[in-house]
C-alpha positions as CSV (number, residue, x, y, z in Angstrom):
1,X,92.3,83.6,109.2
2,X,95.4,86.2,109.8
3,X,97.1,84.2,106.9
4,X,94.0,85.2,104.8
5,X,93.9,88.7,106.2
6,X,97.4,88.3,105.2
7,X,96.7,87.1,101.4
8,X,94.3,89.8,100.7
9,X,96.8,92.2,101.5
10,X,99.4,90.6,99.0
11,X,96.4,90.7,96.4
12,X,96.0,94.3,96.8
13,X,99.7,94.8,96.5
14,X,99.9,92.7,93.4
15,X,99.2,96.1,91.6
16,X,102.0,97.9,92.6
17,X,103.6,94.7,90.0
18,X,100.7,95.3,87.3
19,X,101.8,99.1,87.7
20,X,105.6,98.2,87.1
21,X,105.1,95.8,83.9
22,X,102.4,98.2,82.7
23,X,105.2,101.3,82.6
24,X,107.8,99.1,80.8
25,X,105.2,98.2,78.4
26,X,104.6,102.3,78.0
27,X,108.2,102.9,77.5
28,X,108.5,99.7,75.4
29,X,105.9,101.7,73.2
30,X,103.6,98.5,73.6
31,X,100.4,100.0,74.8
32,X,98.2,97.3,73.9
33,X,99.9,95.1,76.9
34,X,99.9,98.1,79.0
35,X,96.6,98.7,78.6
36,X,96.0,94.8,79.5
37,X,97.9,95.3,82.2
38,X,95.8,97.9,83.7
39,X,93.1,96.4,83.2
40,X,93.8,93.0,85.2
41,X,94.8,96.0,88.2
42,X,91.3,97.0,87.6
43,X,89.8,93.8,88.4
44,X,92.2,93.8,91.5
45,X,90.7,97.2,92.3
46,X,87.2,95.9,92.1
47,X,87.5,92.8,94.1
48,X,89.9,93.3,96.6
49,X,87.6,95.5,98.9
50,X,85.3,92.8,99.1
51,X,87.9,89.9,99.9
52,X,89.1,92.2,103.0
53,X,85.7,92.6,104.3
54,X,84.9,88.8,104.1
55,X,88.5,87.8,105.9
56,X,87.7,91.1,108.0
57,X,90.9,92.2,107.5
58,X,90.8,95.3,110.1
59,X,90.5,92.9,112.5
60,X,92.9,90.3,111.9
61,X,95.8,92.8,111.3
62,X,94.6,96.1,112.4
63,X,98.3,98.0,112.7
64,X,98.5,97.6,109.3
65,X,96.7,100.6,106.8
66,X,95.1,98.5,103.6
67,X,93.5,101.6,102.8
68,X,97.1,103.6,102.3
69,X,98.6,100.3,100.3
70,X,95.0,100.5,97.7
71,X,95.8,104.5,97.5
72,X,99.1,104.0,97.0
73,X,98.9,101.5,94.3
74,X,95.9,103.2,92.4
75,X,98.0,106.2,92.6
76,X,100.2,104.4,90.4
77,X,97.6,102.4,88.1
78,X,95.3,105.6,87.4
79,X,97.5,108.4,87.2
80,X,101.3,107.5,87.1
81,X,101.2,105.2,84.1
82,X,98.5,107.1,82.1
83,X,100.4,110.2,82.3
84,X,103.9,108.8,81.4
85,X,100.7,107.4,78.6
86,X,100.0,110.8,77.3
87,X,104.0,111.5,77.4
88,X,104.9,109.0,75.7
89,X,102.3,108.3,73.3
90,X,101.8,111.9,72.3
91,X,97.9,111.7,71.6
92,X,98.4,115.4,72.9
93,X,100.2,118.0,70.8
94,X,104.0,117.7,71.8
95,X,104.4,120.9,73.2
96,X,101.3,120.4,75.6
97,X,102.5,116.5,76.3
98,X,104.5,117.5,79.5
99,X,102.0,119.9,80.4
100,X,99.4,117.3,80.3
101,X,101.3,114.8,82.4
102,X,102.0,116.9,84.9
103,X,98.7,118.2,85.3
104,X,97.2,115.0,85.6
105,X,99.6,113.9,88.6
106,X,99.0,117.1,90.4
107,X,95.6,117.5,89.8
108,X,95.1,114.0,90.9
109,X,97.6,114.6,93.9
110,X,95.3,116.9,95.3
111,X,92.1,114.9,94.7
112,X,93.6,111.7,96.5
113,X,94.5,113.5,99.7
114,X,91.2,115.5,100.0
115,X,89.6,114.2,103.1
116,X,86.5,113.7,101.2
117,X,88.1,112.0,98.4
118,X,85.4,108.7,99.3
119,X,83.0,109.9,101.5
120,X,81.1,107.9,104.3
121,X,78.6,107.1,102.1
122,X,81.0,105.8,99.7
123,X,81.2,108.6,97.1
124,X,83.8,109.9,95.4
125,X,84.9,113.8,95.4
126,X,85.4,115.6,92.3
127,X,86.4,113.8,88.9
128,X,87.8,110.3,90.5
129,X,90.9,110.2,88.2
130,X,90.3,107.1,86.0
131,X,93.1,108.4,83.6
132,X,93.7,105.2,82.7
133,X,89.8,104.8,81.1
134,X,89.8,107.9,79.7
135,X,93.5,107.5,77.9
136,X,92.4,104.1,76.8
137,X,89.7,105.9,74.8
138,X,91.6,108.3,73.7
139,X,93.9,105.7,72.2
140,X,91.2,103.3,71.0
141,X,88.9,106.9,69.4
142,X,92.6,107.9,67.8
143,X,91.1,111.5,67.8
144,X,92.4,114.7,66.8
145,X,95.3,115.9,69.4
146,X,94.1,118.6,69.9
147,X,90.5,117.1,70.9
148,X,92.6,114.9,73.1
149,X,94.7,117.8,74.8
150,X,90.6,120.0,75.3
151,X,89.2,116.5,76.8
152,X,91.9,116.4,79.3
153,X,91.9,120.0,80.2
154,X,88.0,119.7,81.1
155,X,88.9,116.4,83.8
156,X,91.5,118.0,84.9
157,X,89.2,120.9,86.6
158,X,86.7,118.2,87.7
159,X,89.3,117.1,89.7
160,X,88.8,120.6,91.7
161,X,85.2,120.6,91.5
162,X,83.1,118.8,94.6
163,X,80.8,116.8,92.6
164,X,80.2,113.6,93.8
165,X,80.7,110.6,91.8
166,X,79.4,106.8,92.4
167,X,81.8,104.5,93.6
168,X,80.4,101.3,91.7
169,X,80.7,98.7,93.8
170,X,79.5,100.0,97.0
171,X,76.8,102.3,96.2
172,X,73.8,102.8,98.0
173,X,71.4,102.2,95.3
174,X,70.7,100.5,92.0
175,X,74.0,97.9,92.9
176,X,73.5,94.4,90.9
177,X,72.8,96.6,87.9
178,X,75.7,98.8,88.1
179,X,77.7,95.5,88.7
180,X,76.5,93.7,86.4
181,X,77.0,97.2,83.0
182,X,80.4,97.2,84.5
183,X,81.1,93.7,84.4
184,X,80.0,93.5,80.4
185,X,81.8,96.8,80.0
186,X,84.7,95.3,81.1
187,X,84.2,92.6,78.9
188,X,83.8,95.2,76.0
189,X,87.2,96.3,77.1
190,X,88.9,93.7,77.0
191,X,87.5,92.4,73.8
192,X,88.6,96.1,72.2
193,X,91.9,95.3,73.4
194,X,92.0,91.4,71.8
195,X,90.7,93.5,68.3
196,X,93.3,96.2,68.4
197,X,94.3,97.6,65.8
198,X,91.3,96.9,64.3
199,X,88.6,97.4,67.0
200,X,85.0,96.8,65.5
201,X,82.8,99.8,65.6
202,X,79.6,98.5,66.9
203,X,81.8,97.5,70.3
204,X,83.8,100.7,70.3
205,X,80.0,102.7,70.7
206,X,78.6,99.8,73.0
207,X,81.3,100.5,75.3
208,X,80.2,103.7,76.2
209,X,76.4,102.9,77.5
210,X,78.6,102.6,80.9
211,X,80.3,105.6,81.1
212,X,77.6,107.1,80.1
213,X,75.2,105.3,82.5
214,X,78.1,106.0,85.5
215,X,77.6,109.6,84.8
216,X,74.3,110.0,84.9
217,X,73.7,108.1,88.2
218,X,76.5,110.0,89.6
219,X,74.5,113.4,88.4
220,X,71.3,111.6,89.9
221,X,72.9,110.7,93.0
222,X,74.8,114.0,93.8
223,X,71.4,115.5,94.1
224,X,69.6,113.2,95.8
225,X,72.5,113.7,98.1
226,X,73.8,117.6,97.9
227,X,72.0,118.4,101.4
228,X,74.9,116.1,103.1
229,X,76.4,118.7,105.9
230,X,80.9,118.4,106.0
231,X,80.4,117.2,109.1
232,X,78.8,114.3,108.0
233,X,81.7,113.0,105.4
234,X,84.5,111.3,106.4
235,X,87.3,109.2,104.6
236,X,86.6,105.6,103.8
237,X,89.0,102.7,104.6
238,X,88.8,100.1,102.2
239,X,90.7,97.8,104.4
């Protein structure tokens, strides 16, 4: 069981390769593999909380802090590599490009080291910096820069603002459905990214019922759950 504890941990720290490969693709200019590369990190993301709590890795090796490595590489995965992204891409008006990316890795710096960022009922705090969704639609929508540049500007004060957001896989309510939109969402994804450049419409739009849907039961849930004293959050370990 400790060499399982052991594996899980590896998995987890498989991203900080994913993250590596996905910024030579970005300086390569090959953002379709990038992209791909992100997304396999994402499906790391989403499974490996569950591996550690079926190997109860806490127990097995509890001097070691899961939660920090999963920070660490997500750090990495959904805000390093999307702003060197919007760098190097330019979907923002040059002069605002280094703006951008550095707002994005401060804004997110803050967010990840609130002590609320995932609260003890397993929210997250303020805009939960998925740069790397919201450049991939940026990229796939091939919008206006300037569009672009105002979209980012708006997440960028979420990150500030202490609205709570679902964390998908562990939320309290409505579970096997959320699983189960972000599972075919992530299908959509990946099927955008096999049709690049030439991404049918009718998938483009039916990728956004999730989004869409993860908003609105975050808006649903954050009321339901606004009464919530400080003292009652805490920081979640994954691991």
């Amino acid at each position: 069981m400790l060499l399982l504890a052991w594996l899980v941990h590896l998995y987890t720290a498989s991203g900080l390769v994913l993250a590596f490969l996905a910024t030579l693709a970005v300086l390569d200019h090959d953002y379709r593999t990038a992209f791909f590369w992100l997304a396999v990190q994402v499906i790391v993301d989403a499974t490996d909380g569950l591996f550690a709590r079926a190997v109860r890795v806490k127990e097995r090796v509890p001097w070691f802090n899961g939660a920090k490595l999963d920070d660490i590489v997500d750090y990495l995965t959904y805000v390093f590599v999307p702003a060197l992204f919007v760098w190097e891409s330019l979907i923002v008006p040059s002069p605002l490009a280094l703006a951008m990316a550095s707002a994005m890795l401060l804004a997110s710096g803050y967010g990840f080291n609130r002590d609320d960022a995932k609260t003890a009922d397993h929210f997250f705090t303020g805009f939960p910096s998925y740069w790397n969704i919201v450049v991939f639609y940026l990229w796939i929508g091939a919008w206006p820069q300037r569009v672009n540049a105002a979209i980012l500007i708006v997440l960028i004060a979420l990150v500030f603002v202490p609205v709570r957001y679902i964390y998908p896989s562990r939320m309290p309510m409505w579970r096997v459905p959320t699983n189960v939109l972000g599972a075919v969402w992530g299908a959509l994804i990946l099927m955008m990214l096999w049709e690049y450049p030439a991404v049918p419409r009718g998938v483009f739009l039916a990728s956004w019922v999730f989004p869409a849907y993860y908003l609105v039961m975050s808006a649903v849930c954050h009321r339901q759950t606004i009464k919530v004293r400080p003292a009652d959050v805490a920081t979640v370990k994954n691991h």
